[in-house]
C-alpha positions as CSV (number, residue, x, y, z in Angstrom):
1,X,70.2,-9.5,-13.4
2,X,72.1,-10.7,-16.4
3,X,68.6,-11.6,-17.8
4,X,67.7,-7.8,-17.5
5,X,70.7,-6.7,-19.0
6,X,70.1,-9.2,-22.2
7,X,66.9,-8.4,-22.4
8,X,67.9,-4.7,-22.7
9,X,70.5,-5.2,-25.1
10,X,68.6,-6.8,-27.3
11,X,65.3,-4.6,-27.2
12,X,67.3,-2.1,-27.2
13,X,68.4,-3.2,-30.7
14,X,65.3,-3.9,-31.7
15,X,63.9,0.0,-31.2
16,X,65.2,1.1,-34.6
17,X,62.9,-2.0,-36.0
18,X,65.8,-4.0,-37.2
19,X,67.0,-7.5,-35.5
20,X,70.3,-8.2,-34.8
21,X,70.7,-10.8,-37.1
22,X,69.3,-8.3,-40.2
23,X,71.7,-5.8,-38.8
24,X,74.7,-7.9,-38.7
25,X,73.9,-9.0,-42.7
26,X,73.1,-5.6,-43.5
27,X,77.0,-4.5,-42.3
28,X,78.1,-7.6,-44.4
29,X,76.4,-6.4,-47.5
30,X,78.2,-3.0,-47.0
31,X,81.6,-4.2,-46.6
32,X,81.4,-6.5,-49.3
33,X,79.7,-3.3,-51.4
34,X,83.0,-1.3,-50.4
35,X,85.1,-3.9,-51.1
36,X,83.9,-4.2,-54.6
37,X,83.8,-0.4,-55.3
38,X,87.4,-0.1,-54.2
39,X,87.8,-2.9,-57.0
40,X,86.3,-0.7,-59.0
41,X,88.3,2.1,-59.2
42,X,91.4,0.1,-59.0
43,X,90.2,-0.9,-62.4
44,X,89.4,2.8,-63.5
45,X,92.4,3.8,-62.7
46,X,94.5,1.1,-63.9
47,X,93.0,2.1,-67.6
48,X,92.8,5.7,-67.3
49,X,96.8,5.1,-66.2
50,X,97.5,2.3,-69.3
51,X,95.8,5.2,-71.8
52,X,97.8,8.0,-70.3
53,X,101.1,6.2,-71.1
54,X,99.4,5.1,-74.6
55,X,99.2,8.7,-75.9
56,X,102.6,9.6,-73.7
57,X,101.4,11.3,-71.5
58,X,103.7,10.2,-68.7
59,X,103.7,13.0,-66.7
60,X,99.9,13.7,-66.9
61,X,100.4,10.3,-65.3
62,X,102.6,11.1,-62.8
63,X,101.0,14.1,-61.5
64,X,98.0,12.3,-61.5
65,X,99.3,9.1,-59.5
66,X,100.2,11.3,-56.8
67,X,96.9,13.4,-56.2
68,X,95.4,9.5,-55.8
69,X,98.4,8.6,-53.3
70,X,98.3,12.4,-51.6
71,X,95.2,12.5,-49.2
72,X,96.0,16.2,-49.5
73,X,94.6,16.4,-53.1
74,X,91.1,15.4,-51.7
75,X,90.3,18.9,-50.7
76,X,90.9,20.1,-54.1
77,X,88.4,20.9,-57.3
78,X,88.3,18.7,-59.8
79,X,89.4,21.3,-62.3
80,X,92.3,22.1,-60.2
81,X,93.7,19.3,-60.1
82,X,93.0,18.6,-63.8
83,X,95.4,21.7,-64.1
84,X,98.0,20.5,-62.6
85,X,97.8,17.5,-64.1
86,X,98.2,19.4,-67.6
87,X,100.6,22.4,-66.7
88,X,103.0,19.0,-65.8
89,X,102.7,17.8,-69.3
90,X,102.9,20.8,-71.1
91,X,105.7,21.6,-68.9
92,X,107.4,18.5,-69.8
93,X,107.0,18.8,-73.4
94,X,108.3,22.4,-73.6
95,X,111.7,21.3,-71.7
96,X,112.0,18.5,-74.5
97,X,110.9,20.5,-77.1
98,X,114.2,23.0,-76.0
99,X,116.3,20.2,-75.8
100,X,116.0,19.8,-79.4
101,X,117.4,22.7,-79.9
């Protein structure tokens, strides 16, 4: 009976044409593939976040380092979100350009 229910199991596996072992690499190769995309854009957005603070844009920055951190953000448009992520700025400047004053 076991026999049986190996023998299932593994045809069974076998019906999409790929053997277990070749399934169990391919899953490998993807996780490893993730793992080095999420590298990835760690590294993007390290930079894009060292060049926002270069031209001082801190709260471009900010903004922007919460829609990453907000799963909320997700569901947004780009260009939305690229709004936000100026209105912040400009509103920032404008209160320290009043200060001035």
């Amino acid at each position: 009976m076991e026999q049986l229910k190996e023998n299932a199991a593994l045809s069974g596996s076998r019906s999409s044409g790929v053997a277990p072992w070749q399934e169990k690499m391919n899953r490998e190769a993807a996780n490893e593939s993730s793992v080095l995309q999420m590298a990835a854009v760690e590294k993007l957005e390290e930079t894009i976040m060292d060049l926002l603070r270069e031209y001082r844009m801190n709260a471009f920055a900010q903004q922007l380092h919460e829609q990453l951190v907000n799963p909320a953000w997700v569901s947004q448009p780009f260009l939305r979100r690229l709004l936000v992520c100026l209105e912040a700025e400009r509103a920032v400047r404008k209160e320290r350009g009043a200060e001035k004053i």
